[in-house]
TORMARDREN-584392 format. One record per residue (C-alpha): x, y, z; residue number from 1. Coordinates in pm, 1 decimal, always signed. Layout:
<recs>
{px X&py Y&pz Z&seq NUM}
...
</recs>
This chain:
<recs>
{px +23655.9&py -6839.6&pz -1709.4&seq 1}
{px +23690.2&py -6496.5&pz -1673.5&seq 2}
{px +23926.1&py -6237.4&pz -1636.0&seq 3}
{px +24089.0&py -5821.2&pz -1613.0&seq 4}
{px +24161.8&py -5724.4&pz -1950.0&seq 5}
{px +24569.1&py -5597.1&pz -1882.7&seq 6}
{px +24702.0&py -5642.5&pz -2272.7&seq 7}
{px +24627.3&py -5468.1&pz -2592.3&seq 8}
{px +24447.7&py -5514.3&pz -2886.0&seq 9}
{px +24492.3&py -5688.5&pz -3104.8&seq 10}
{px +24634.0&py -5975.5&pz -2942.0&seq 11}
{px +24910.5&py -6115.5&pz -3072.2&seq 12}
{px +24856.7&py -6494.9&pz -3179.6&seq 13}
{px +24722.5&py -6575.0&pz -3526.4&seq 14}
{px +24585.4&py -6189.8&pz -3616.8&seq 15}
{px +24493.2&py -6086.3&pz -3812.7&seq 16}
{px +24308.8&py -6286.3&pz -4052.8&seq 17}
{px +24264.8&py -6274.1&pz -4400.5&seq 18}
{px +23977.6&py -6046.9&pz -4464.9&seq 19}
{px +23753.8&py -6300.5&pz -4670.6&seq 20}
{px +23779.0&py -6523.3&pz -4358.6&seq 21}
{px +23671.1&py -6287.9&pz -4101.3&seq 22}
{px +23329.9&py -6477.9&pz -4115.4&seq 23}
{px +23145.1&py -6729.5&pz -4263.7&seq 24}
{px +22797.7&py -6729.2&pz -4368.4&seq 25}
{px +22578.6&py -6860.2&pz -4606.1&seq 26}
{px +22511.8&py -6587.2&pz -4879.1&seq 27}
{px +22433.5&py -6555.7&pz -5211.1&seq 28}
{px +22640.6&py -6224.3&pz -5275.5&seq 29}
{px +22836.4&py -6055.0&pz -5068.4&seq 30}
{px +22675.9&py -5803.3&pz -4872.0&seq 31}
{px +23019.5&py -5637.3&pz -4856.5&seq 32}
{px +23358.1&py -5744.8&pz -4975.3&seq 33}
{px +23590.1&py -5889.1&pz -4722.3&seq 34}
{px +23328.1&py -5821.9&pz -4449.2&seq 35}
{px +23334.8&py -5545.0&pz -4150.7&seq 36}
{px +23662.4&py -5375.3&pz -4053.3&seq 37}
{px +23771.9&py -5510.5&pz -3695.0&seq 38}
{px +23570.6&py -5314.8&pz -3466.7&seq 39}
{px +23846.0&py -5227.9&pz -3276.3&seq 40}
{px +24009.8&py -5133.6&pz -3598.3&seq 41}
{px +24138.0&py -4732.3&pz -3610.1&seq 42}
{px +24128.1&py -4661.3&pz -3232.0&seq 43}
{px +24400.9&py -4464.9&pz -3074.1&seq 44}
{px +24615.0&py -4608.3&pz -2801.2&seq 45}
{px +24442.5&py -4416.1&pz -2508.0&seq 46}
{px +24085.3&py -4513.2&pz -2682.5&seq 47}
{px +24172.9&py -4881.6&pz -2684.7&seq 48}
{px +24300.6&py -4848.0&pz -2323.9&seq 49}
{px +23900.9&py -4696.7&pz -2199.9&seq 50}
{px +23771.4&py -5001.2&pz -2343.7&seq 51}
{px +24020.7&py -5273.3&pz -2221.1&seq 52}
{px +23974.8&py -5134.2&pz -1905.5&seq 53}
{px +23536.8&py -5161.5&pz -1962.5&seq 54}
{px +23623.8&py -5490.0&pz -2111.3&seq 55}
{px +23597.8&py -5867.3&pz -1915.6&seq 56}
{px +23761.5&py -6136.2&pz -2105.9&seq 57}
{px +23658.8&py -6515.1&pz -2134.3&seq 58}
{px +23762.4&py -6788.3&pz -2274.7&seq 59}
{px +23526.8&py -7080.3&pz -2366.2&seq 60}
{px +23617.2&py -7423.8&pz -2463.8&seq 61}
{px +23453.5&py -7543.2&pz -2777.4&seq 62}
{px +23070.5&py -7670.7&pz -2770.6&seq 63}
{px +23067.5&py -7390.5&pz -2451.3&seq 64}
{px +22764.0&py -7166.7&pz -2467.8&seq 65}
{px +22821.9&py -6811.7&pz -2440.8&seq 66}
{px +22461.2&py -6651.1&pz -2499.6&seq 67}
{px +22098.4&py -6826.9&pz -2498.7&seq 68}
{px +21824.9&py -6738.6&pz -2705.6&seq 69}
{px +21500.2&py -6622.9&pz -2498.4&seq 70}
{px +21783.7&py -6486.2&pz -2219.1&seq 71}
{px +21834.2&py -6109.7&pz -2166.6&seq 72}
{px +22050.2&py -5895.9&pz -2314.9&seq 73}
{px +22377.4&py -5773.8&pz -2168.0&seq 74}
{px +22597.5&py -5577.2&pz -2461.4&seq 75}
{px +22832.5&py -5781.1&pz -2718.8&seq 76}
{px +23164.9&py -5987.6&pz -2718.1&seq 77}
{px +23431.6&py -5921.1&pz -2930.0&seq 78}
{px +23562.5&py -6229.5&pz -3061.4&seq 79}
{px +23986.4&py -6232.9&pz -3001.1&seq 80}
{px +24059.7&py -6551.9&pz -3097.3&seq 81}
{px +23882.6&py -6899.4&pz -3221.0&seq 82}
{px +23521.4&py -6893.8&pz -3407.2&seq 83}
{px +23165.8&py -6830.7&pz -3261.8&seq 84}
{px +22887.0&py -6985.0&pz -3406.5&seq 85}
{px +22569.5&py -6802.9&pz -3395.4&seq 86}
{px +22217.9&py -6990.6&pz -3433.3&seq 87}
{px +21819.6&py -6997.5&pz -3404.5&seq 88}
{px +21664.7&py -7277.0&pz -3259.4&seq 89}
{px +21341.4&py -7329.0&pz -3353.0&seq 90}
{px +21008.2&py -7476.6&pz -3114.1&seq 91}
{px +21083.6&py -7813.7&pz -3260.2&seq 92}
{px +21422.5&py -7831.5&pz -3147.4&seq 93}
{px +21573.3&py -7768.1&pz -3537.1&seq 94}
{px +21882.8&py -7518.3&pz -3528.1&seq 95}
{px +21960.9&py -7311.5&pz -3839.6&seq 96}
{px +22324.2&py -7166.7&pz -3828.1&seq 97}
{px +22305.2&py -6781.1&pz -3907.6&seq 98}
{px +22660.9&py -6755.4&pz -3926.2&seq 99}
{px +23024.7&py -6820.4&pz -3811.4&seq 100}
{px +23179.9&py -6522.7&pz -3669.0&seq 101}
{px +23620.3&py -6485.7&pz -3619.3&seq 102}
{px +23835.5&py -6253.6&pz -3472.7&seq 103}
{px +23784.9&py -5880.9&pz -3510.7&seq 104}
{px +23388.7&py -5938.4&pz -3507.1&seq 105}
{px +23134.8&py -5952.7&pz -3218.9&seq 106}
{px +22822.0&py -6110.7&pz -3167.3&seq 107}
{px +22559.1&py -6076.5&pz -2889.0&seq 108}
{px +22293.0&py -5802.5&pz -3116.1&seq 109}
{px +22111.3&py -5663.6&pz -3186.6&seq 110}
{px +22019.8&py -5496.0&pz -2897.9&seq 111}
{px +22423.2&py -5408.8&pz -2848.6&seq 112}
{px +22297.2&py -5214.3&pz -2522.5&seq 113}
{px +22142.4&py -5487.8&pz -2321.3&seq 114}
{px +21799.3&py -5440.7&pz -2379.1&seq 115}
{px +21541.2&py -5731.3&pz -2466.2&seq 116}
{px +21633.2&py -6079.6&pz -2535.9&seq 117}
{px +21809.5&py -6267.2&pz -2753.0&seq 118}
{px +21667.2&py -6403.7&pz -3047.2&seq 119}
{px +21887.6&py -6609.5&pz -3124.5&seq 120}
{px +22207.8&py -6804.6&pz -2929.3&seq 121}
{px +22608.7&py -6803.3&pz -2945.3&seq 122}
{px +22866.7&py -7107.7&pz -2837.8&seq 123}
{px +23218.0&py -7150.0&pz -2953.4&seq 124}
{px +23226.5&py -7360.5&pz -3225.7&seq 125}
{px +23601.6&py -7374.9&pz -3143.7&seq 126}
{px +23872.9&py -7280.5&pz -2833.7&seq 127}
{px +23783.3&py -6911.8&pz -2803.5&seq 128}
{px +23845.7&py -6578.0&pz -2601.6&seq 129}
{px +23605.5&py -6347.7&pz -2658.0&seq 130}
{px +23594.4&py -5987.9&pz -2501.9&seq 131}
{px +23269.0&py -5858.3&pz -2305.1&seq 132}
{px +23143.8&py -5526.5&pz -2298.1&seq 133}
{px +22839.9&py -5514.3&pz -2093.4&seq 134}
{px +22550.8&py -5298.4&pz -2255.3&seq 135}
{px +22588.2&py -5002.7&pz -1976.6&seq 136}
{px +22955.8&py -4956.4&pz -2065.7&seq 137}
{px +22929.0&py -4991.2&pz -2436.8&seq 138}
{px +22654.7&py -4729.3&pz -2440.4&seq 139}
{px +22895.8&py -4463.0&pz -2268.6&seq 140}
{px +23229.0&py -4600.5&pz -2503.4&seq 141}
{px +23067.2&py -4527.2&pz -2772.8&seq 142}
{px +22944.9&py -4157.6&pz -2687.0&seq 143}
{px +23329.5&py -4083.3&pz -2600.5&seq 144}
{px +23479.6&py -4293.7&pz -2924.9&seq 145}
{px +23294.2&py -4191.0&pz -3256.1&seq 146}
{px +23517.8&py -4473.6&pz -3428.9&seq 147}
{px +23404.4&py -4739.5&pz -3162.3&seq 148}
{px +22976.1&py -4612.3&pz -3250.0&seq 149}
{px +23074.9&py -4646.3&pz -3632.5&seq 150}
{px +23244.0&py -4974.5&pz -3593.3&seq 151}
{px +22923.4&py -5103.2&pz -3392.4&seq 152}
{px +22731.1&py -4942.3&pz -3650.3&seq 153}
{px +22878.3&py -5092.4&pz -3990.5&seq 154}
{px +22888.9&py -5452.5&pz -3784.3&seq 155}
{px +22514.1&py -5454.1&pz -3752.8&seq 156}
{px +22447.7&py -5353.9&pz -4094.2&seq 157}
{px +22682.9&py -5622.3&pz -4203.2&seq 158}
{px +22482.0&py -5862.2&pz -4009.4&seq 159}
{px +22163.8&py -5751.8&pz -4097.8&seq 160}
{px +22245.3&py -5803.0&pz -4461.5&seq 161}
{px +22405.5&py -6125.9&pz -4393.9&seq 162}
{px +22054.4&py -6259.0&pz -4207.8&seq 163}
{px +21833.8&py -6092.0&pz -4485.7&seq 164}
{px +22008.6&py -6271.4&pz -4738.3&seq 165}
{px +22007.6&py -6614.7&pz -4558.5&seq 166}
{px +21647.3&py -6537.0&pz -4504.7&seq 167}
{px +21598.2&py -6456.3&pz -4894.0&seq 168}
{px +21814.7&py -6805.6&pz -4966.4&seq 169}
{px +21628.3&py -7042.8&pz -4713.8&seq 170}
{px +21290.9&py -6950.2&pz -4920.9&seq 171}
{px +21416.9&py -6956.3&pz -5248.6&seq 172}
{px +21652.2&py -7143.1&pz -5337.2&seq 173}
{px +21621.3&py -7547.7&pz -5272.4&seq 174}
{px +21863.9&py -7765.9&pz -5024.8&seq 175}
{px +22084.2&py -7911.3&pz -5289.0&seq 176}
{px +22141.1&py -7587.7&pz -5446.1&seq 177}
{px +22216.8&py -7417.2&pz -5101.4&seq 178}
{px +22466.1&py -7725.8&pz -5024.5&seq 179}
{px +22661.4&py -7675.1&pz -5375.0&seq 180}
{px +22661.5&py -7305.5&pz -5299.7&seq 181}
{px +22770.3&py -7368.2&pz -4924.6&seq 182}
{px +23068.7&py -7608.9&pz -5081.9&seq 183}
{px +23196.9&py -7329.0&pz -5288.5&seq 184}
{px +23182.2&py -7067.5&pz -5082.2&seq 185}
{px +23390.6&py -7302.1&pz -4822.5&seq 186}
{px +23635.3&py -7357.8&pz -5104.7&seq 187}
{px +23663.0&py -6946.7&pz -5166.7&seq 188}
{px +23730.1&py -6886.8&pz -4801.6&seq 189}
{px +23931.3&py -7182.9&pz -4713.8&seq 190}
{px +24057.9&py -7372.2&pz -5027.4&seq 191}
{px +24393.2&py -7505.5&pz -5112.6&seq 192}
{px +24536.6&py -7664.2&pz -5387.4&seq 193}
{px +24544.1&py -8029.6&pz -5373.8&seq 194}
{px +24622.3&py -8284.6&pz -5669.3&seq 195}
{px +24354.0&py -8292.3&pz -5888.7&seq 196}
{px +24120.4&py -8043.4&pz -5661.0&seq 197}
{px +24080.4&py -7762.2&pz -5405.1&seq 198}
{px +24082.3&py -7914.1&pz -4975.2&seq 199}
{px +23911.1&py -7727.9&pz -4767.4&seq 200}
{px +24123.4&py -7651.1&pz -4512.9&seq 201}
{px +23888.6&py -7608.5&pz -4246.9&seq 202}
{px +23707.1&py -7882.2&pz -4038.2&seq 203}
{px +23327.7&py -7888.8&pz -4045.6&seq 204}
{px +23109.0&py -8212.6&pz -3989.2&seq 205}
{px +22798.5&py -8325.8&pz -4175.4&seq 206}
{px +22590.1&py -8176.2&pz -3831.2&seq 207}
{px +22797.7&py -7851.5&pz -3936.2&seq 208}
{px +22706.7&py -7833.9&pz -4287.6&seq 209}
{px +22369.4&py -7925.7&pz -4235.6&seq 210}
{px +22288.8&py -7646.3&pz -3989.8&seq 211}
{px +22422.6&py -7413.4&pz -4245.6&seq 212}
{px +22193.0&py -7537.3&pz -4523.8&seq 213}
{px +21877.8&py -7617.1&pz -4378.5&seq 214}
{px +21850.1&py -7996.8&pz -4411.4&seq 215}
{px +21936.1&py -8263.7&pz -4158.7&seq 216}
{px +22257.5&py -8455.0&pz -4118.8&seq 217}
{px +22163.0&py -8783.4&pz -4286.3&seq 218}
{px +22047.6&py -8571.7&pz -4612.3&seq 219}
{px +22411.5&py -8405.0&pz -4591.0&seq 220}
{px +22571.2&py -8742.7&pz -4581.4&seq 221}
{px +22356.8&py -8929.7&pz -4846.0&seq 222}
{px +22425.0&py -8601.9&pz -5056.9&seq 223}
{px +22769.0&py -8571.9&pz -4999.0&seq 224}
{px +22846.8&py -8945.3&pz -5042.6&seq 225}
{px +22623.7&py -8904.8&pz -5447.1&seq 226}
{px +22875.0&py -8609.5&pz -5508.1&seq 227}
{px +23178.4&py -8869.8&pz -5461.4&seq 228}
{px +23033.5&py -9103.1&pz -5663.9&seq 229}
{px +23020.2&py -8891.9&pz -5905.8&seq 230}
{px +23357.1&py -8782.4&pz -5891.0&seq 231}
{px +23223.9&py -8401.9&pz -5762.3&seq 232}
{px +23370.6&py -8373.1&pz -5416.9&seq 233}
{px +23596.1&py -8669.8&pz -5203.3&seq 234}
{px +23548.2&py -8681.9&pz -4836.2&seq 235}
{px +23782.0&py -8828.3&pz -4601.2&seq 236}
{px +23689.4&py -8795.5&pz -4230.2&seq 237}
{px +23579.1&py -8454.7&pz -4203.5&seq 238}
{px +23828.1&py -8343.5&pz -4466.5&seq 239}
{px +23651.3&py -8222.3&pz -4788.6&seq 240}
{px +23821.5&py -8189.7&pz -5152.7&seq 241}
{px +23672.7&py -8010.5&pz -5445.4&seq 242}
{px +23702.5&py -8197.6&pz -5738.7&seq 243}
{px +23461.5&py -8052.0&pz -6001.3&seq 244}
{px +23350.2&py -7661.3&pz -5935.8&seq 245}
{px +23197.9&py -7662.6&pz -6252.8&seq 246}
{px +22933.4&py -7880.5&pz -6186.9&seq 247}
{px +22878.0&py -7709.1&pz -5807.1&seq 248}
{px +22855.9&py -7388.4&pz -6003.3&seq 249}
{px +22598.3&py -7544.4&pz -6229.3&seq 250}
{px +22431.6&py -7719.9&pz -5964.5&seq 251}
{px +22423.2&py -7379.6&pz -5731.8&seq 252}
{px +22234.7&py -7254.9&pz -6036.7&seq 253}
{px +21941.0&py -7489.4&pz -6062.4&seq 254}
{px +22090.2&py -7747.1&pz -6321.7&seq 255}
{px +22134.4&py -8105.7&pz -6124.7&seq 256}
{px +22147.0&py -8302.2&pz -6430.7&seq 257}
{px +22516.5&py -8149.2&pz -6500.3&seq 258}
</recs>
């Protein structure tokens, strides 16, 4: 579904959002605290107005597919509202999720201009509007806006970084420490007090986690049901409360036996 961009940025429902929930991705540091500005962040009125009027809007329905991997570029989408999950599937039909991107970020690089293909593919992992700008017009906005180039700019070196360090964590660092890592860093971005524990306020499923990590959903399961059992994490539907950090932490470090 697509449509005229006629409003301003940003829109008004649910923005903006907390900084160190801007994205989610599976890292080992922070590339960069809090994660890219907006990238529509700093722009006068009149700028915002040349792009809105470059712009297309559409809004996809969770599970919809925005961007296919092997398919040709054509510029990036600014993510308004929802979540966009960005992934590589691989010849064997395995998916590895490079990251969840919210509002204020886009996805669709690197080649932001619309030149080769993509390596990798988008969908909504929830009810989304994202904004295109079609390589053609994004390479003139960002000749006329210098703060539109920069924002494009920092938001692929973000990414990069991002991808380098999943890359770095995928090869070095073992599935159950990735999943105790992945727990914590849920609990950071989306935690809130509960009883005896932290809830992550946010759903994801076992597929979800799984993707994230490297492993397949049964593992997940198996490994998340252990973790109850031992008193680590409690799971109810795809609700997940963090019980004991300090033996995530120590797993996340190499030391299962805590």
């Amino acid at each position: 579904m697509e449509s005229s961009i006629g409003t301003t940025w940003p829109p008004a429902a649910g923005w903006p959002l907390p900084a160190q929930a801007s994205a989610l991705r599976l890292a080992e540091a922070e590339p960069q605290a809090g994660g890219p500005r907006p990238l529509l962040q700093g722009l006068t009125e009149r700028e915002l107005a040349l792009v809105m009027e470059r712009g297309r809007r559409r809004v996809l329905y969770r599970g919809a597919t925005l961007f296919t991997q092997g398919t040709p570029h054509d510029g990036i989408w600014l993510v308004e509202t929802g979540r966009m999950r960005v992934f590589y599937s691989a010849p064997s039909g395995r998916e590895i999720t490079l990251a969840y991107w919210n509002s204020g970020n886009f996805v669709g690089g690197p080649e932001v201009f619309g030149e080769g293909l993509h390596s990798w593919s988008g969908m909504a992992a929830a009810n989304s509007t994202v904004l295109h700008l079609p390589g053609k017009a994004l390479r003139q906005l960002v000749v006329q806006i210098p703060t539109l180039a920069l924002g494009v700019i920092e938001g692929l070196s973000f990414k990069g970084r991002c991808y380098s360090t999943l890359a770095q964590m995928l090869g070095t660092r073992s599935i159950t420490e990735r999943l105790a890592h992945l727990l914590l860093h849920l609990a950071d971005l989306y935690g809130v007090p509960e009883g005896e524990g932290v809830l992550v306020a946010a759903t994801f499923t076992h597929a979800d986690l799984a993707h994230m990590v490297g492993a397949t959903r049964q593992w997940v399961t198996i490994s998340l049901k252990r973790l109850a059992e031992q008193g680590v994490v409690a799971t109810r539907r795809s609700q997940i409360v963090i019980r004991r950090a300090d033996v995530l932490a120590q797993m996340r470090g190499g030391d299962e036996t805590a």
